[in-house]
Each structure stands twice: as C-alpha cells, then as structure tokens.
C-alpha positions as CSV (number, residue, x, y, z in Angstrom):
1,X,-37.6,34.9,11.1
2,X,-39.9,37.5,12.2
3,X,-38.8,39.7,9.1
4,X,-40.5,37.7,6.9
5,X,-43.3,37.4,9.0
6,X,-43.8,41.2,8.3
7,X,-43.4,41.0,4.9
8,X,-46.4,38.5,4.7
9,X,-48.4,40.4,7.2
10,X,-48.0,44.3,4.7
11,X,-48.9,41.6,1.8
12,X,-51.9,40.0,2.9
13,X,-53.1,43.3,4.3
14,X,-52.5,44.6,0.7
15,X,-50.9,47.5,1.9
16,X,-49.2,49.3,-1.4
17,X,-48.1,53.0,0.3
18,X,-44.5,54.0,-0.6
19,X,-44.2,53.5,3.1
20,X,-45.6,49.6,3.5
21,X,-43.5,49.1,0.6
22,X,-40.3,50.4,1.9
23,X,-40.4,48.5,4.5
24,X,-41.5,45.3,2.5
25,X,-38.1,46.0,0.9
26,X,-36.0,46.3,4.1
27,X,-37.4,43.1,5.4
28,X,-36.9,41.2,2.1
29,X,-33.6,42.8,2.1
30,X,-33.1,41.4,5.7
31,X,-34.7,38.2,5.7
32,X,-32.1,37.4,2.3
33,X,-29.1,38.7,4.4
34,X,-30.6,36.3,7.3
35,X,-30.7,33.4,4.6
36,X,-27.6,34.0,3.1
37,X,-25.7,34.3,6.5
38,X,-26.8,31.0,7.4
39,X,-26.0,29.3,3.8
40,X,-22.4,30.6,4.5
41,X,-22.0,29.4,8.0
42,X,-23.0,26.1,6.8
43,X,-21.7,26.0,3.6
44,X,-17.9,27.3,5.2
45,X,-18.8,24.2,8.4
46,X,-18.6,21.6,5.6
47,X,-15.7,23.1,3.2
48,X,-13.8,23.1,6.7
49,X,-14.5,19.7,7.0
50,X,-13.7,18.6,4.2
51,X,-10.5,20.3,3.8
52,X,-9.4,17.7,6.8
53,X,-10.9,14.8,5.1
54,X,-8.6,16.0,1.8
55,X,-5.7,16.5,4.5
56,X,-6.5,13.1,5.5
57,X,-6.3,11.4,2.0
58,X,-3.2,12.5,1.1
59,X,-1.9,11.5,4.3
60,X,-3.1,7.6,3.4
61,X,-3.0,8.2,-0.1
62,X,-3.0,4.3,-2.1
63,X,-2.4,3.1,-5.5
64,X,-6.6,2.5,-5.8
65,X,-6.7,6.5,-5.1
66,X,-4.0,7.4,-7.7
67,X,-6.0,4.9,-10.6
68,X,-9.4,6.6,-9.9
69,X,-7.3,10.0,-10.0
70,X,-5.6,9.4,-13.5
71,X,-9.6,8.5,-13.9
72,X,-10.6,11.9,-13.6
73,X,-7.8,13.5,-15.1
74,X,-8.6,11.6,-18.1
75,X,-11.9,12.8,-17.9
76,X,-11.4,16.8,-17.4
77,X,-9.5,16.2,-20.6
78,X,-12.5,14.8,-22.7
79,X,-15.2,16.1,-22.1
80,X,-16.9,19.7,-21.2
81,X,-15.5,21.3,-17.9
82,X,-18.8,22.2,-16.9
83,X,-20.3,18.7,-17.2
84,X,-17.2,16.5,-16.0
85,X,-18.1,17.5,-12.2
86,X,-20.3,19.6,-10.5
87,X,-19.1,22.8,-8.5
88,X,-21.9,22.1,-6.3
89,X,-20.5,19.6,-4.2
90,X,-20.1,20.7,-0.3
91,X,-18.8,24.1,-2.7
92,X,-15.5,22.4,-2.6
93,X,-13.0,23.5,-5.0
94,X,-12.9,20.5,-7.5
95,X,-9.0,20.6,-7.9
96,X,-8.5,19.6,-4.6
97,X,-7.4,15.7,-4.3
98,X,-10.2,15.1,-2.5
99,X,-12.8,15.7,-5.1
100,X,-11.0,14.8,-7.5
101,X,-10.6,10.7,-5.9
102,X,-14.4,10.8,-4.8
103,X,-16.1,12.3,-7.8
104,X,-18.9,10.2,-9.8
105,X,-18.3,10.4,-13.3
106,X,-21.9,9.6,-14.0
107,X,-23.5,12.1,-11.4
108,X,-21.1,14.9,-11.2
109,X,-21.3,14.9,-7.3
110,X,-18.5,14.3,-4.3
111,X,-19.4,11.0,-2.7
112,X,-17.4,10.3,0.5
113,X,-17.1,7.0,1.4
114,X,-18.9,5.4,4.7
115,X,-16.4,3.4,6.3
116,X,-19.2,0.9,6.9
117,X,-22.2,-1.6,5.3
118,X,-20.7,-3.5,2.1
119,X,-17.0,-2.1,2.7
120,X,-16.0,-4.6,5.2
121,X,-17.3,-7.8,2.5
122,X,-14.7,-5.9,0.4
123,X,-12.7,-6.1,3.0
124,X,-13.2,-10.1,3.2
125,X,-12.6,-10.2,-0.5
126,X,-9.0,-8.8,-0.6
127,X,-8.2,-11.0,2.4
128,X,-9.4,-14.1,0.4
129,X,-7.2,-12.7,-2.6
130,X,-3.9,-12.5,-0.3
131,X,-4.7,-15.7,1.6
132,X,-4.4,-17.5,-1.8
133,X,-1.9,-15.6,-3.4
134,X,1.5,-14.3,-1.5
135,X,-0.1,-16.4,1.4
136,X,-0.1,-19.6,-0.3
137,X,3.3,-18.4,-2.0
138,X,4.8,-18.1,1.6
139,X,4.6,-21.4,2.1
140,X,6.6,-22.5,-1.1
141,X,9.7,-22.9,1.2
142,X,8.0,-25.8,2.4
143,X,8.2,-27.0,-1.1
144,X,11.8,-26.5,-1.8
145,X,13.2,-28.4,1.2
146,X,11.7,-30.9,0.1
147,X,12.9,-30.7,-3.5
148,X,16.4,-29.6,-2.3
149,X,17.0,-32.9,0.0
150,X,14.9,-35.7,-2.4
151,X,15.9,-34.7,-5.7
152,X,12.5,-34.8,-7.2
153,X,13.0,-34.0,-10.9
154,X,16.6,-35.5,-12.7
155,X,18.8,-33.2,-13.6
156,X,17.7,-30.4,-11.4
157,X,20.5,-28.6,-9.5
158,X,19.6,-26.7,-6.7
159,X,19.9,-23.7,-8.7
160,X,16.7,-24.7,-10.7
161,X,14.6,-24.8,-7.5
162,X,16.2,-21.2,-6.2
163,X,15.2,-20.0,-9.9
164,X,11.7,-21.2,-9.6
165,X,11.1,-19.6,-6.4
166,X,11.9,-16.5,-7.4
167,X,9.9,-16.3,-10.3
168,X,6.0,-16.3,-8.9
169,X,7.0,-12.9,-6.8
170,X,9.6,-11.7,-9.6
171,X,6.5,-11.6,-12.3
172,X,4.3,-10.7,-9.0
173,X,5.9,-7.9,-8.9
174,X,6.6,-7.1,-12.6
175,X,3.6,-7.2,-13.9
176,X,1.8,-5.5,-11.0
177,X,1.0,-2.9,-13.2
178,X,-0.4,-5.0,-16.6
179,X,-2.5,-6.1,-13.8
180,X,-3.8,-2.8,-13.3
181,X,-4.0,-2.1,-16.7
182,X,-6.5,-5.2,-17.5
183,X,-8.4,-4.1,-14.7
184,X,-8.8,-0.7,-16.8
185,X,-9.4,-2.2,-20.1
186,X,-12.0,-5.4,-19.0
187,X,-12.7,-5.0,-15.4
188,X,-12.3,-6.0,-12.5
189,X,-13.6,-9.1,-12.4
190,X,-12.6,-10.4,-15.8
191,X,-9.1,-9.8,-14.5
192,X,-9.5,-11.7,-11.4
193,X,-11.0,-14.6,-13.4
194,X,-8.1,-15.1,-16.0
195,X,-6.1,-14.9,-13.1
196,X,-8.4,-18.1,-11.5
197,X,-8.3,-20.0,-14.7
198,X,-4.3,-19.7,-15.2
199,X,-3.7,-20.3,-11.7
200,X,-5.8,-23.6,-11.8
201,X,-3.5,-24.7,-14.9
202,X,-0.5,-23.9,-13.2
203,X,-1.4,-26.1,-10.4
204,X,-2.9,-29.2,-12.2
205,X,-0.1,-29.0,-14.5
206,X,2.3,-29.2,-11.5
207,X,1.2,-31.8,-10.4
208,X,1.5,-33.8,-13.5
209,X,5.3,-33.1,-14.8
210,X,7.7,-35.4,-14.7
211,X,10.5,-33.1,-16.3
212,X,11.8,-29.9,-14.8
213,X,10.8,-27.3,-17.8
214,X,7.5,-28.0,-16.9
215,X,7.9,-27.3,-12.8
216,X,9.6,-23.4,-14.6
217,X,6.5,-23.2,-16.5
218,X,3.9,-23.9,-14.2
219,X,5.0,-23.6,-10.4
220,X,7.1,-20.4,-11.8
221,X,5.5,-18.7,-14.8
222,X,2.0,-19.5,-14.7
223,X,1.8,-18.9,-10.8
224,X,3.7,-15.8,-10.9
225,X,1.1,-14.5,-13.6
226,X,-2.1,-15.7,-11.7
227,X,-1.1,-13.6,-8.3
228,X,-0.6,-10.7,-10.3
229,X,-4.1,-10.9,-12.0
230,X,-5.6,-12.3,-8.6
231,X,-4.2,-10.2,-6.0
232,X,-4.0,-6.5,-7.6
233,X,-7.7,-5.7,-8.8
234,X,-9.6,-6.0,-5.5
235,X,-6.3,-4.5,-3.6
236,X,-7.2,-1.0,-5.9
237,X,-10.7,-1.4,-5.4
238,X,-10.8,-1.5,-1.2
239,X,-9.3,2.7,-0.9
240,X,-12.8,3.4,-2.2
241,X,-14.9,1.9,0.6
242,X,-12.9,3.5,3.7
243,X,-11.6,7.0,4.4
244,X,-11.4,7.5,8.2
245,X,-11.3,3.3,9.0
246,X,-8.8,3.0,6.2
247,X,-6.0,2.2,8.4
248,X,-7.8,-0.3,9.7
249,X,-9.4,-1.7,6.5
250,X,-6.2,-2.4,4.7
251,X,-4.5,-3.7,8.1
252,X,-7.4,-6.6,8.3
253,X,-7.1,-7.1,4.4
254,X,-3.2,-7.7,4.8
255,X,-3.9,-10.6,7.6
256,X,-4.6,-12.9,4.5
257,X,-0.8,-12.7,4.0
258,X,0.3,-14.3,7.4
259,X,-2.8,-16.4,7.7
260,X,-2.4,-18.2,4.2
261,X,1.5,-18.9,4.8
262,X,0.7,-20.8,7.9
263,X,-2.9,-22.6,6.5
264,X,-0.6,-23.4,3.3
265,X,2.4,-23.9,4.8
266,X,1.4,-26.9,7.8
267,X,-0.9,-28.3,5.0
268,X,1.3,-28.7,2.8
269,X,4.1,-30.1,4.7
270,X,1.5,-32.9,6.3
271,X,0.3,-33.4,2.3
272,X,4.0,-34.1,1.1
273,X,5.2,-36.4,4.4
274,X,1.7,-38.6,4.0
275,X,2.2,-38.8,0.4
276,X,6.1,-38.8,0.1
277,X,6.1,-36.3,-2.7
278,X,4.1,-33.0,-4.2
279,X,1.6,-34.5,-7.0
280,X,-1.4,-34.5,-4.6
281,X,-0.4,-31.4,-2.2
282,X,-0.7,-29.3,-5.9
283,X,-4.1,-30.6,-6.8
284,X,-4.9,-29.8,-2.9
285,X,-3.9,-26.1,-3.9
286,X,-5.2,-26.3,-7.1
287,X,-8.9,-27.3,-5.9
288,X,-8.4,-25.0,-2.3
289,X,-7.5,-21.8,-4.4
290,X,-9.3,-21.6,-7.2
291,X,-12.6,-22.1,-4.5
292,X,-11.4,-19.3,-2.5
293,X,-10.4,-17.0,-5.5
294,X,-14.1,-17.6,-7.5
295,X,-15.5,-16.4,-4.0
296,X,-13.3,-13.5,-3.8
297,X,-14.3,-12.5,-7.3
298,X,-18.2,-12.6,-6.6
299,X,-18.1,-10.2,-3.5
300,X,-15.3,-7.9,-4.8
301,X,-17.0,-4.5,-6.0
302,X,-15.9,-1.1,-6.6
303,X,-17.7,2.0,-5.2
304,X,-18.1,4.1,-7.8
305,X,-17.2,1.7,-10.8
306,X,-14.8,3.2,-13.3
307,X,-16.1,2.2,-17.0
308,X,-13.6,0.1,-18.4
309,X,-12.2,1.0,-21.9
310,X,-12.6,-2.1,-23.6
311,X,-10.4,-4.0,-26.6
312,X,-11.6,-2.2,-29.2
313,X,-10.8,1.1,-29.0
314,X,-6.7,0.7,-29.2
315,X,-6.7,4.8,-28.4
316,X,-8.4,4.5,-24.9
317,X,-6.0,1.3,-24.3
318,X,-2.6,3.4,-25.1
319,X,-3.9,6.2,-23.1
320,X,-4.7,3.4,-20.1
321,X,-1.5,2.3,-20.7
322,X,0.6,5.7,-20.8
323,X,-1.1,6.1,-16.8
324,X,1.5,4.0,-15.5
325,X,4.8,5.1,-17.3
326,X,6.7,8.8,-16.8
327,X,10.2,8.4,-18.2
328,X,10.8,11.6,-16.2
329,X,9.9,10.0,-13.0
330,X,12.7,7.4,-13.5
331,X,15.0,9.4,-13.7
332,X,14.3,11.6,-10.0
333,X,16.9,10.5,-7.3
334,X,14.9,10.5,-5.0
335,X,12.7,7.9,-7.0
336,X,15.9,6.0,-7.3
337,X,16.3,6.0,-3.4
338,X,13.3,4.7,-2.7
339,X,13.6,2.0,-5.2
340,X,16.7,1.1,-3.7
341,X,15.4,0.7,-0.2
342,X,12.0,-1.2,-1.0
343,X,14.0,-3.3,-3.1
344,X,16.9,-4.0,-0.2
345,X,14.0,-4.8,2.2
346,X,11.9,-6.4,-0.5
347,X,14.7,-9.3,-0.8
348,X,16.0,-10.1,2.5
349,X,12.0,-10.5,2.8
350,X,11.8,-13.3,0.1
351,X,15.4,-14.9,1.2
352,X,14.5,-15.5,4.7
353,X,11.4,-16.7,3.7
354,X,12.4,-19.3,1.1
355,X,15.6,-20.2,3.4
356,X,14.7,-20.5,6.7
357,X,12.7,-24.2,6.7
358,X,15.9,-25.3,4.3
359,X,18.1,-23.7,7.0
360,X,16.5,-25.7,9.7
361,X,17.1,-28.9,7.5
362,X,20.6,-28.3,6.7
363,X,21.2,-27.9,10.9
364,X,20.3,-31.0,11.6
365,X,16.5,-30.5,12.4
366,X,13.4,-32.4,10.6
367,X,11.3,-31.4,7.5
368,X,8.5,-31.0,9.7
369,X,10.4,-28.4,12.2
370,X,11.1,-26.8,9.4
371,X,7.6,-26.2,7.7
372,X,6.7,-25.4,11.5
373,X,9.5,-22.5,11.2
374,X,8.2,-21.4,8.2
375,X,4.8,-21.3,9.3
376,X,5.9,-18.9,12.7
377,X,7.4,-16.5,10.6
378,X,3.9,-16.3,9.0
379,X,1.8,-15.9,12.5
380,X,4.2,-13.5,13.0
381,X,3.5,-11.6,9.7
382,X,0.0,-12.0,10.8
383,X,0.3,-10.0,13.4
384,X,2.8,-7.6,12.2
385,X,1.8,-6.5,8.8
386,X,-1.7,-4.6,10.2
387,X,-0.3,-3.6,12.8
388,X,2.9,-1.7,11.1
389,X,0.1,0.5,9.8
390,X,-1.9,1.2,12.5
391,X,1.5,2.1,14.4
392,X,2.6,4.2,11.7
393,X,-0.4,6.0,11.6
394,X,-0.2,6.9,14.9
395,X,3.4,7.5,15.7
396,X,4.7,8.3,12.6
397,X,5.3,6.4,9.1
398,X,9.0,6.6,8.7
399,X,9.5,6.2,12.7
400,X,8.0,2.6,12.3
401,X,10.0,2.3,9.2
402,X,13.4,3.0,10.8
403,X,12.8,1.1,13.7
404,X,11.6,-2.6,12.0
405,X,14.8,-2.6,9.4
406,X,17.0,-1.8,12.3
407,X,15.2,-4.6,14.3
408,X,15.5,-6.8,11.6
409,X,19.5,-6.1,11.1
410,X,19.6,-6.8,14.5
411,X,17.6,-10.3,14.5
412,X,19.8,-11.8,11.8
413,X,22.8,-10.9,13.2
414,X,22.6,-11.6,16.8
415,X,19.9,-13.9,16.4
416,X,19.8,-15.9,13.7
417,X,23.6,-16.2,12.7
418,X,24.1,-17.8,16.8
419,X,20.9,-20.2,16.7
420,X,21.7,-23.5,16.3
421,X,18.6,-25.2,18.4
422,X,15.2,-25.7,17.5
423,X,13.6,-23.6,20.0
424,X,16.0,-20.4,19.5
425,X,14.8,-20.9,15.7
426,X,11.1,-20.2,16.9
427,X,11.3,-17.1,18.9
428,X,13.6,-15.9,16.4
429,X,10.6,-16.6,13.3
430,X,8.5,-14.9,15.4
431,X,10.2,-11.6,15.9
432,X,11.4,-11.4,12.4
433,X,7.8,-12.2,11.4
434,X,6.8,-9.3,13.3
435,X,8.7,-6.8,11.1
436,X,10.0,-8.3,7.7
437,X,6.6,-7.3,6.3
438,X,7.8,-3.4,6.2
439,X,8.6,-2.8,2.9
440,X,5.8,-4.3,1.6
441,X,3.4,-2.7,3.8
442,X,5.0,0.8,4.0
443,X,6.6,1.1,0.0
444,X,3.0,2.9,-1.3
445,X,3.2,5.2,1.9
446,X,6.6,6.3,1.3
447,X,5.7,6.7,-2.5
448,X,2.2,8.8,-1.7
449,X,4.6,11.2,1.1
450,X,7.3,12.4,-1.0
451,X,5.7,12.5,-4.6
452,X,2.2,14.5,-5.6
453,X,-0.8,12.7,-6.3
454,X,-1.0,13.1,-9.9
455,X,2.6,10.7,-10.0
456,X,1.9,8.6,-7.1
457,X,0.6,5.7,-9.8
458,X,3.5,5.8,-12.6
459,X,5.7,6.0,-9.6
460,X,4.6,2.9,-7.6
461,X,4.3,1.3,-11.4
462,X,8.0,2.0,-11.7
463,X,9.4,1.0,-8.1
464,X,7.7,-2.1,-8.0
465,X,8.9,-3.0,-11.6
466,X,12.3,-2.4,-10.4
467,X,12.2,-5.0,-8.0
468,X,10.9,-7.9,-10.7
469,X,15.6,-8.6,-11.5
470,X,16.2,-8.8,-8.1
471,X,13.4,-11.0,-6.8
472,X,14.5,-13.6,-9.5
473,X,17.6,-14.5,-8.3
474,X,17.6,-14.3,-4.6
475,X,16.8,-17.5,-4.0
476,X,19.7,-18.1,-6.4
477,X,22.1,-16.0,-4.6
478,X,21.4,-17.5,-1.4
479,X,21.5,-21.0,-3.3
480,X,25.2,-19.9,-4.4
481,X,26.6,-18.5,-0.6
482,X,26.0,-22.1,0.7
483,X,28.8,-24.4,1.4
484,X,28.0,-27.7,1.8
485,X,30.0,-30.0,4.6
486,X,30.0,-26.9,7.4
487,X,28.6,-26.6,10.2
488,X,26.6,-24.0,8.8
489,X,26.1,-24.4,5.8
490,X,24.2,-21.0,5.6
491,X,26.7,-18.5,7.2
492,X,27.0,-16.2,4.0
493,X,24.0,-15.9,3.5
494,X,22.9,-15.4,6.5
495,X,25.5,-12.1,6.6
496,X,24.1,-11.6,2.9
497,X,20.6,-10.8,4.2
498,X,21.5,-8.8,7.8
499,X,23.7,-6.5,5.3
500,X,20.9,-6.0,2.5
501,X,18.7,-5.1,5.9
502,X,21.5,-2.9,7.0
503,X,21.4,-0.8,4.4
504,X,18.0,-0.5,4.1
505,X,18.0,0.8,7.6
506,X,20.6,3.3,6.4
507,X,18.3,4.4,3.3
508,X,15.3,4.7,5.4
509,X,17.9,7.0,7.6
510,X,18.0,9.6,4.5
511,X,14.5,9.2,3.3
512,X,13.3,10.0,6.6
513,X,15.5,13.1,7.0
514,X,14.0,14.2,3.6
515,X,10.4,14.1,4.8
516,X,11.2,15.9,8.2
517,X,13.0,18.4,6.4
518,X,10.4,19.2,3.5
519,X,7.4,19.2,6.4
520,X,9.1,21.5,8.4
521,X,10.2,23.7,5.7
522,X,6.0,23.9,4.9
523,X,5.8,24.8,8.5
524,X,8.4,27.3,8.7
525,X,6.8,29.3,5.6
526,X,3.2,28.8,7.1
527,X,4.7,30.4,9.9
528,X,6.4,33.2,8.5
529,X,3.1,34.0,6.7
530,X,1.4,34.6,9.7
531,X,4.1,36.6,11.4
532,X,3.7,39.4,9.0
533,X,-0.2,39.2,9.4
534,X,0.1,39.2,12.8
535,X,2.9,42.2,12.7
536,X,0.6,44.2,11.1
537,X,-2.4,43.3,13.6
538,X,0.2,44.0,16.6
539,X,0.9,47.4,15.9
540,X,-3.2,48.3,16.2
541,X,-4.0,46.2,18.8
542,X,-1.0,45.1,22.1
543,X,-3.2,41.8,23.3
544,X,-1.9,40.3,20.0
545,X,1.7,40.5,20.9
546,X,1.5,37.2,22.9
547,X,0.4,35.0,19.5
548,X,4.0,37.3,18.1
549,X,6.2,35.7,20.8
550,X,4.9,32.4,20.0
551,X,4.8,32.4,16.5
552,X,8.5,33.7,16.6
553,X,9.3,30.8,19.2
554,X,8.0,28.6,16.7
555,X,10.2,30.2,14.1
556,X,13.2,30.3,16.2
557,X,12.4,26.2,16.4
558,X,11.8,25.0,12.9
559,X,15.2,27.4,11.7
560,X,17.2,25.0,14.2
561,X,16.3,22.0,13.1
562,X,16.8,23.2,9.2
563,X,20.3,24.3,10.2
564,X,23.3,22.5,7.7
565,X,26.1,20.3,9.1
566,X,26.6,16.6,10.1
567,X,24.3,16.7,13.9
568,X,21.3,18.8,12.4
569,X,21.0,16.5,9.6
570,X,21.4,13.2,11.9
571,X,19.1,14.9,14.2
572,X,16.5,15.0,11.7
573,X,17.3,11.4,10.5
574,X,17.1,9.9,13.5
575,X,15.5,12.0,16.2
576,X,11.9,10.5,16.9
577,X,9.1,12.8,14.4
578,X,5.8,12.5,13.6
579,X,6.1,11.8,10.1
C-alpha cells in the first residue's frame, strides 16, 4: 500500500510539523480503511460460503448431526456463553445449524469436516458393522425354511419360527435409541463391545439348544440386542467425517447391507445342506462376526469426540436420556404420517424378506434355489440402497420415494403373485431388491425435511420406536395368511404385502405434497420480499423494471401451484419436483 509507505517515509524522516502530521493521519486513516475493506471482502467471501455449506447440512441433515446438536445445546445451557463457542469462527453467526453441528467443545472453533484422509476407514467401519448385523440378519430366511420344512425343535409351530424372526429387527429397531443413549453415557466403543460380547453368546448359545425357549432367547433376544449396540454407534459417528461427499459416504456404508445378506445367506445355506442342520452354521457366524465386529470397533472414531457422561452422575444420564423423548412430538400428525409410512414400507421390507426362499420351497423349488433367491434380493439391495441416495440427491428425495413404493406395488402384484418358475423368481428378487431398501434409507431424510433440527433426534427416536409392534409379528402374520394344500400356498400374503406397499405409495403421495407446498410457500414470501425492494428501486431507476416482470412471473407461478382444490393438490403430489 503506498499509504503506508508515506507514513513510514514522514516517520523516519522525523518530520513533526502540523502539516507532516496531518498527513501521517490521513494515510493512517487510509491505510486502516484499505485494511478493513479487505478484512470485509474476505471475511463476507467465507460467511457466503458457509451459508451454503449450512444450506447444505440441513438438506442431508442425519441422526449423528441431530446427537452432536442436542450436544451443544446441552452445552450453551451449562456453561458461560462467551466460553461455550467462539464468535470468531469464519464470523459466522453461532445459531446457525452449521456451527452449531461442527463446533469443538474443547476449542471453541468451527471445524468443517474434509471429506477425505481417515473418513473413508470410518467409512469401512460402518460397512463392517451392517455387513454383520442387518446383513447377516437378511439371511435368516435361509434359516427358517429350513426350520419350517424339518421341524428342528419339538413342539415348535411355525408360528414360533415367524415370532423369532421378527424379534432381532423388532428390538433392532426398538432399542435404536438406548443404543444411542449408551453411546452418550460410555462411548462409543464400549457400546459396540457389549454389543460383540452378547452377540457372541447369542450365537454359541444357538448353537447348543435343544429346546425352543432357548432358539427365542438367543437367535431372537440376544441378537436383536447385539445389532442395536453394534450397528447404531459408528452409523452416528460417520455424518462427522463427510459434508460435501456425504451422499456418497453413507451410500458405500449401506453396501454392507446387500453384501452381508448374500455372503451370509449362500454360506449358510451350503453350512446347513453339508451338515443337515444349524449347530455348526451358528458357531460359523458366531466366530465370522464377532472377527468382523472387534475390527469394526478398533477403526471406528468420531471427529470431534463428544465426552461421554459416565454412570455416575445419574443427572447427566436423565438429561442424555430426555434428548430422545418429546411427548409433544408424538402427538404432531404429521409425525404420525410419517410413522405410518416408514412403518408400511418398513414391513412389506421384512415379509418379503423372510418369505420369499420359504415361498420358493412351498412352489415346488429346492432349499438351495431358495437361499439363492434370497441372496438376489440382497445383490439387489446392494446396488439399490446407495444408489436411492445418490438419486435422491440429485433428482429429488420424495421423487425417488414415490417412484420405488409404486415400483414395488407393482412387482408384487404383477410379478410376484404370477411367478410360478424358478427363473421368473430371480428377475423378480432383483428388481424388488433394487427398491425395498426405501424406507430404510430414506426415513431419516423425510424426518430431517419436514421437522427443524433441534427435533430431528427425539423424532427419529420416536418413529423408529413405533415400528418395534409391528416388526414382531410380520413374520407371524404372513405365517397366519398361508394355506397349506394350494397351489399357492402364499397368495394372501402375497396381496398382504403389495397392499401395505400400496399404501405406502399413497402416504408418500401426501408427504410429498406437504414438502412441495411448504418450499414453495418459502419461495413465494422470499419473493414477495423482493418485489417491494425492487418496487421501490423501480420507481428511481427504469432498467430495473425487467428484474419486476420476472420476479412477478415468478409470483404469478408459485400462487398457481398453491391454489386449493382436488388437481392443484394432485399436481403437487404427484407432478415431478425437486424436493
């Protein structure tokens, strides 16, 4: 800056006239305008930036993001304002989700994450804890063909065996959220290790009982438990790693799902037909899993490591606790709609997959084309469960939403109900494969769009919670809708499942006309704003008027499609939108 070159030059001269002075002053004056100019420019370059990376995050907002936001809350709650974060980061408004999610506790400053280096073994680590979890779960149906058409344990009806498959993803599901309160209370890896050492029991165990209370207890309770404890803790941890990749990130993670249910499921099945029965096939799982799951434990790691509570302190474990209920919450409709769809979606999901290898049995077709079966639907899940997320990133979550549980409607009843050979079986496990991952995949997306981020966690606490009743008995129900001596024997249920996707096609219908409505409501108001701003520009200056006729174009557009009556509101239910 030549200003400040002048200032040094008067100074080194030693020139102290009011004169040299004055014009030290203007230049100081000058060089600190100069200085502060450029501070601005810079500091406004990176608040503008990170306004779309906040933009961003809410629009991929997870359940690991909502635990280390109740983390902070809990924080600006406890301790000084001035000390909990520092203003200083970026000059970012700290009540924006953003800094809020990415704030270190211990250093006060907004640390973005990298989407690179040590992310991706995280990465690794949540696909090892899927593979060994609802992948190996997947391949349960493999398990209860056999038990269905040998009679393994006396006594046992087929009822029994529908029960126990229900319960691993029943208390899965239900306890989801204990899961993530142990991860609060003694980490993340403690967690993960309880889960090891019960799911090591439950398997062992399995493979020792000779009397059915003991298949409930171990192949049913104890399981269900361990996925809970295994799976959950480095699924909350990955969001922290990835911000721009995180599409990508959680699709790779989710291949563990497909990819386990077919490694599990054609093991298995060769296990139990060299064998003739499940003792061995168990301690296989029991040796293969707890391997995988100690791995998946030594590279899991969160970013910026939240401080667990601990046991003692009973105050800090309530207030851990009370993160993941709101009675208020519970009682939103809207809440209740979304419930009502994930769960829909969530057990046609679990029916087709426990039925479909007994389904191949019961036409006519071997145990071993039916574990094949089985294991299809899983490649196809493989494929399909990453990339419903990438596609719904980039053509719209509820479009993909819509389109999968209509697909899936579609595949059971003009697919599935018809095929009767071997062949029409595997193209059919392949399509359905494809899409009945959507609820599972989508149900924290549709919970992060339509409630704020401060209730995204109690929220997806009480949804999945919800779905802990159902998930015990389908296997039961579809157990019950057989009749035995037809030709198939697995008509009703069949029609069972394509109507519980049917409505879920119709729910997603109304939850996607809610989100198309609310957005364009935002943008109607953001444009009406800048109407009168640009009214009041017009009348000074004409050149403006051609932003007027746009902005009133764009008006003219977004009051249309908020217009009441039965075609505006299918319009915006069905119409293809970016949302």
């Amino acid at each position: 800056m030549p200003q400040a070159g002048a200032v040094y030059t008067n100074l080194k001269k030693g020139d102290t006239d009011a004169e040299s002075i004055s014009n030290c002053s203007s230049n100081v004056v000058s060089v600190s305008s100069s200085v502060a100019a450029a501070l601005s420019f810079r500091g406004n370059k990176l608040q503008d930036g990170n306004k779309e990376l906040n933009n961003l995050l809410e629009s991929q907002f997870e359940i690991g993001d909502a635990l280390r936001l109740t983390e902070y809350q809990g924080d600006r709650d406890t301790t000084d304002l001035e000390s909990a974060a520092s203003p200083a980061a970026y000059d970012l408004d700290d009540t924006t989700t953003l800094n809020k999610v990415f704030t270190n506790k211990s250093t006060g400053e907004l640390e973005l994450p990298l989407d690179k280096g040590y992310g991706w073994v995280v990465v690794l680590s949540v696909f090892l804890a899927m593979f060994i979890t609802w992948g190996c779960n997947s391949a349960f149906g493999v398990f209860l063909s056999f038990f269905l058409s040998h009679g393994t344990f006396d006594g046992a009806t087929k009822y029994d065996y529908a029960i126990i498959a229900g319960l691993p993803v029943a208390l899965c599901q239900g306890l989801s959220s204990l899961s993530m309160m142990m991860m609060r209370v003694i980490g993340v890896k403690l967690t993960m290790l309880i889960g090891t050492v019960i799911m090591l029991a439950g398997y062992l165990w399995a493979s020792f009982a000779t009397h059915l209370w003991e298949l409930y207890l171990t192949q049913g309770v104890m399981i269900g438990i361990s996925m809970a404890l295994v799976s959950m803790p480095p699924a909350a941890c990955l969001p922290g790693w990835f911000l721009k990749k995180r599409a990508v990130s959680m699709g790779l993670s989710l291949l563990g799902t497909g990819i386990g249910g077919v490694t599990f499921g054609l093991a298995a099945n060769k296990m139990i037909s060299d064998y003739g029965d499940t003792r061995w096939c168990y301690r296989m799982l029991a040796i293969t899993c707890t391997g995988v799951s100690l791995i998946a434990i030594v590279l899991v790691r969160e970013r910026i490591p939240i401080k667990p509570t601990g046991l003692r302190s009973i105050k800090n474990m309530r207030k851990a606790a009370s993160n993941y209920v709101d009675v208020k919450i519970m009682k939103l409709p809207t809440v209740l709609l979304i419930c009502a769809w994930f769960n829909l979606g969530i057990f046609a999901y679990s029916l087709m997959i426990y039925t479909l290898a007994s389904y191949a049995v019961a036409r006519g077709m071997s145990q071993h084309q039916g574990s094949i079966l089985t294991a299809l639907l899983n490649v196809g899940q493989t494929v399909g469960r990453p990339a419903i997320g990438l596609i719904g990133d980039r053509y719209g979550r509820y479009n993909v939403i819509v389109v999968h549980t209509f697909l899936l409607t579609v595949y059971t009843f003009a697919f599935w109900i018809p095929a009767t050979t071997f062949v029409q079986l595997i193209f059919f496990a392949l399509m359905c494969g494809f899409s009945v991952g959507v609820s599972n995949v989508m149900n924290s997306v549709v919970i992060s769009d339509i409630m704020p981020p401060e209730q995204v966690l109690p929220t997806w606490g009480f949804v999945i919670f919800t779905g802990t009743g159902p998930l015990l008995v389908v296997e039961l129900i579809a157990q019950a809708l057989t009749q035995p001596g037809k030709s198939n024997p697995y008509i009703h249920t069949q029609i069972f499942s394509g109507f519980c996707f049917f409505t879920s096609f119709v729910l997603s219908l109304v939850l996607k006309e809610r989100s198309v409505r609310v957005r364009t409501k935002a943008k109607l108001q953001k444009v009406m704003d800048q109407i009168d701003v640009s009214s009041s520009i017009t009348k000074e200056f004409d050149k403006v008027s051609e932003r007027q006729k746009n902005l009133e174009s764009r008006k003219v557009k977004y009051e249309k499609i908020l217009q009441d009556g039965i075609q505006p509101y299918f319009k915006r239910a069905v119409f293809p939108c970016n949302t």
